[in-house]
C-alpha positions in Angstrom: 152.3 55.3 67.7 150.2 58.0 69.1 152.4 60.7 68.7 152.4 59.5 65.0 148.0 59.9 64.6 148.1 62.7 66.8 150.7 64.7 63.7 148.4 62.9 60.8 145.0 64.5 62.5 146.8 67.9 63.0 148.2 67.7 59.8 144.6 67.1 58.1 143.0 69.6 60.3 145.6 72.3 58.8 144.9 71.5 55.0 141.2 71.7 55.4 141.9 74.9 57.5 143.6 76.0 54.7 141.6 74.9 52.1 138.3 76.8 53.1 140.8 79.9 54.1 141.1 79.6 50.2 137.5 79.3 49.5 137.0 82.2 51.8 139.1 84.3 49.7 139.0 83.4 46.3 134.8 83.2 46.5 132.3 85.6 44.7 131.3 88.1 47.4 127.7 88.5 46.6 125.4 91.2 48.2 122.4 89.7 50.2 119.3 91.5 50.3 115.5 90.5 51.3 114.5 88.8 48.0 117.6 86.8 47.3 117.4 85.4 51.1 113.4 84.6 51.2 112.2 81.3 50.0 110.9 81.1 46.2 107.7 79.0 45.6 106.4 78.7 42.4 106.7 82.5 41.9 104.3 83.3 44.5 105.2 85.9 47.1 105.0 84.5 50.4 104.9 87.5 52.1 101.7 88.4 50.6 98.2 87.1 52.1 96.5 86.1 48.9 97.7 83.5 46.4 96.2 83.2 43.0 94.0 80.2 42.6 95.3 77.2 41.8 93.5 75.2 38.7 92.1 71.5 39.6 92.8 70.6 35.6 96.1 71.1 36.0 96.5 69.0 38.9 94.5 66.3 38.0 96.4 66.0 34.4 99.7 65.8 36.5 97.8 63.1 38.8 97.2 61.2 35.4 100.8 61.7 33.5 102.1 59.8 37.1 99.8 57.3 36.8 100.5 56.6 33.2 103.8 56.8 33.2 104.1 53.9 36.7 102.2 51.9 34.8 104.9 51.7 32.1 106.9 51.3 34.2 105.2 48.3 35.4 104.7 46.7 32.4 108.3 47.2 31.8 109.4 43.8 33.6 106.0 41.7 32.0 108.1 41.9 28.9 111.3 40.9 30.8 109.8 38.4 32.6 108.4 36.0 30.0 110.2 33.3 29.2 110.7 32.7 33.4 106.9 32.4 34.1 104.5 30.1 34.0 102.3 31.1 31.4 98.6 31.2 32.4 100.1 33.2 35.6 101.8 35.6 33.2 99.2 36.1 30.8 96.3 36.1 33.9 98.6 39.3 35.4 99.0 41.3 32.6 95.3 41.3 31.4 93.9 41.7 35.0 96.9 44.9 35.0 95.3 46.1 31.3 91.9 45.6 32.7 92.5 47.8 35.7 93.8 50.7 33.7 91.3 50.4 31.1 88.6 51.1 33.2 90.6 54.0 35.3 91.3 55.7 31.1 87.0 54.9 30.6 86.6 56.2 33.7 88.7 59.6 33.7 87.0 59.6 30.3 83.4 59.7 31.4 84.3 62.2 34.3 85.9 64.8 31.6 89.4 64.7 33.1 91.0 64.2 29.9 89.3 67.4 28.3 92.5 69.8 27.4 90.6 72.9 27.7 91.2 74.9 30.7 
């Protein structure tokens, strides 16, 4: 019986062997050089010492498309959910949930963050 696991494991070992032998031979050489082996971020160089500067209105509008797009996904299962709830508890949920966002969109408002203009 051991003899017999011993063959299957050697066995195995010899196809993969021979597999990546294949893969070794058949692949795409492909010449390495410095640019293809350093990391790429977001087209920076990060060799150099300077970056350009990065703009707040574009972060903050991807903040806000995050935000908007959980809360769909929230509200998602309200819709789901209604016929299993009580519902005083169902209807107290979603308007305190509306609520809350209304006053983050009023707020974002008042603060300029939805102004497209960079």
């Amino acid at each position: 019986m051991i003899t017999l696991n011993l063959i299957t494991i050697i066995t195995l070992m010899m196809i993969i062997m021979i597999m990546m032998f294949i893969n070794f031979m058949i692949s795409k050489n492909s010449n390495f050089n410095m640019n293809k082996l350093s990391p790429f971020e977001c087209g920076y160089n990060t060799m150099s010492i300077m970056h350009p500067p990065f703009s707040m209105n574009f972060y903050l509008m991807t903040i806000l498309f995050l935000m908007f797009d959980i809360e769909i996904t929230i509200l998602m299962p309200f819709f789901i959910m209604i016929k299993m709830c009580n519902m005083k508890i169902y209807m107290l949920t979603l308007f305190l949930f509306m609520t809350l966002m209304t006053l983050g969109l009023f707020n974002e408002w008042n603060q300029n963050i939805l102004n497209w203009k960079m």
